[in-house]
Steps between C-alpha positions, in 0.01 A plus 500: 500500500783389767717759230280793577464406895895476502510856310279632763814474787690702282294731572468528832573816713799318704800495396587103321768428780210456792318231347529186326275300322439121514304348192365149617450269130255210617693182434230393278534827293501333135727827358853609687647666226158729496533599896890528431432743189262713696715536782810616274731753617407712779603840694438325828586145626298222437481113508328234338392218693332193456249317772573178621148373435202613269268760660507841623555434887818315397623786287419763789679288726815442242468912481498587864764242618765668195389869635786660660342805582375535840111587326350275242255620202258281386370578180351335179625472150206717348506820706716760438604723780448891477821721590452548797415120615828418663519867674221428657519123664860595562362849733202307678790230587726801626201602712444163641761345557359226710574138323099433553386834267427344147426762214192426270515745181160539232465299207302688252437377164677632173398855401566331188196268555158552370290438889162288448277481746597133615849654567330773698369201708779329554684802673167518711659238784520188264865559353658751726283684826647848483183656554437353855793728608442798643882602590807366455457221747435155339472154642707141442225493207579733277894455490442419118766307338487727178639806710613474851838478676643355842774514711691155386561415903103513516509265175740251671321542847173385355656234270399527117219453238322152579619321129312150545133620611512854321715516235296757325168703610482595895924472571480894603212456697608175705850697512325801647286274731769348649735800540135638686635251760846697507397849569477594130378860418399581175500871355330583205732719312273673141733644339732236487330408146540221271273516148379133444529420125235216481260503238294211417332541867184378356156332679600208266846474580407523898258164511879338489642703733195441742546095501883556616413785783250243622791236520706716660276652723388111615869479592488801701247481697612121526815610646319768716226369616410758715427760162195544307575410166355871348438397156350166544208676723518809217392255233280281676294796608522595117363177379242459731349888426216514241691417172554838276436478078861676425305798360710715744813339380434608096403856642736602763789609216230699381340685786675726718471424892449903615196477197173626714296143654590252195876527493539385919224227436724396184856491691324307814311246276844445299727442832237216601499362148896471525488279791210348398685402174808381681350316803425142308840504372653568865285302678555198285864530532474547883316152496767320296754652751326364802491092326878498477837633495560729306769550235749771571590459162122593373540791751846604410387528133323800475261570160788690337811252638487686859645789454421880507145473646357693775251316664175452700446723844824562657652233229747580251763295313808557282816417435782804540594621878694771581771576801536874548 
């Protein structure tokens, strides 16, 4: 997959001499001769660097601090940019100049992809929140790590990824929360596209997932005080709702939302069922997080070794960044 992302930037509409690219290999990464082989030999420059410490704020940190470009690119190691991705951070940058105007591109998933119904839900404000955005102007929350790119003087005014309490899960958002404090503006660029290659997105796969967004939204909101933690009061609601049989579940692949009466009753019944599915799992794990301190190891270690995995509402992980 990092191959075909790294193929993708030879593609791109700007000429190989503007941009650079910066591939970050978690220190923990059990294969270097696989990340070397897929990096190869390349039109434009790249690097391959190493983080100082397991976990995905550590390798965005390790990424940004090597960047010699004046904008950074954060990206992840599963989403491959269209053509004209660069073009189009690099002209909203031209535009705004200002060191506080961040860029936050669309993460779509994979034409490639075969889109179930759960991953119709997740785009519905629990893995990315494009929706809620009218315009072009987004806020410090949806400056997703899997496609967005700042000014490095913003990155070094606002100090980097927090490594010890959110070494995977919520770094973009307590990044973007804290650059709030700095004047950050966010624009919300759509055509700035990346395809997210990510298959296995499964209800199954997402009870995991759920336990380690609860830990890191505990930290959050323990190192914010003053925010809501969103998905802990999304889930609670969920499991104290009337409990739903699954039916919907089995027959949402089945039945069409625009079908007359049944197929909106369907689609509604299903979104409640996913939460309601999820919410023990979450909840439990929020619990656990609240007796102790956690491990940032546990959090750094994603289900799939912590790499390449867009995440929960305005949460997204991976593993490659790129300086253009």
């Amino acid at each position: 997959m990092l191959e075909r992302v790294l193929d993708g930037y030879a593609r791109q509409t700007v000429e190989p001499d503007r941009f650079e690219v910066l591939v970050v290999m978690d220190c923990a990464d059990p294969d270097p001769a696989a990340v070397d082989a897929a990096i190869g030999t390349r039109a434009y420059r790249i690097r391959r660097l190493v983080g100082h410490r397991p976990g995905l704020s550590a390798n965005r940190n390790t990424g940004w601090a090597a960047a010699e470009a004046p904008i950074v690119l954060f990206t992840d190691n599963d989403t491959i940019p269209v053509p004209e991705f660069l073009a189009e951070h690099l002209e909203w940058h031209r535009r705004n100049p200002e060191d506080e105007v961040a860029v936050s591109g669309h993460v779509r998933w994979a034409p490639e992809l075969k889109l179930t119904p759960f991953m119709r839900w997740l785009d519905e404000g629990v893995q990315f929140d494009y929706h809620s955005l009218p315009g072009d102007e987004g806020t410090w929350a949806h400056l997703y790590g899997a496609n967005s790119s700042i000014k490095k003087r913003m990155l070094e005014r606002v100090g980097g990824y927090d490594e010890d309490r959110l070494p995977y899960l919520y770094e973009d958002m307590d990044w973007g929360y804290r650059a709030s404090k700095h004047g950050l503006r966010v624009l919300y660029n759509r055509r700035a596209l990346v395809d997210h290659v990510r298959p296995g997105m499964t209800l199954e796969f997402w009870k995991e997932k759920a336990r380690r967004m609860a830990a890191a939204e505990r930290q959050f909101v323990t190192k914010h005080p003053e925010m809501e933690p969103w998905f802990h009061k999304k889930f609670s609601a969920a499991a104290a709702a009337p409990q739903l049989r699954g039916r919907a579940i089995k027959l949402v692949p089945y039945v069409p939302e625009w079908v007359p009466w049944l197929g909106p009753r369907v689609w509604r019944n299903a979104r409640r069922a996913y939460w309601q599915v999820l919410a023990p799992h979450f909840l439990e794990a929020w619990e656990e997080a609240a007796s102790g301190p956690m491990s940032t190891e546990w959090l750094a270690a994603s289900a799939d070794g912590g790499r390449g995995q867009s995440t929960a509402g305005s949460r997204s992980a991976g593993s490659s960044s790129g300086g253009s």
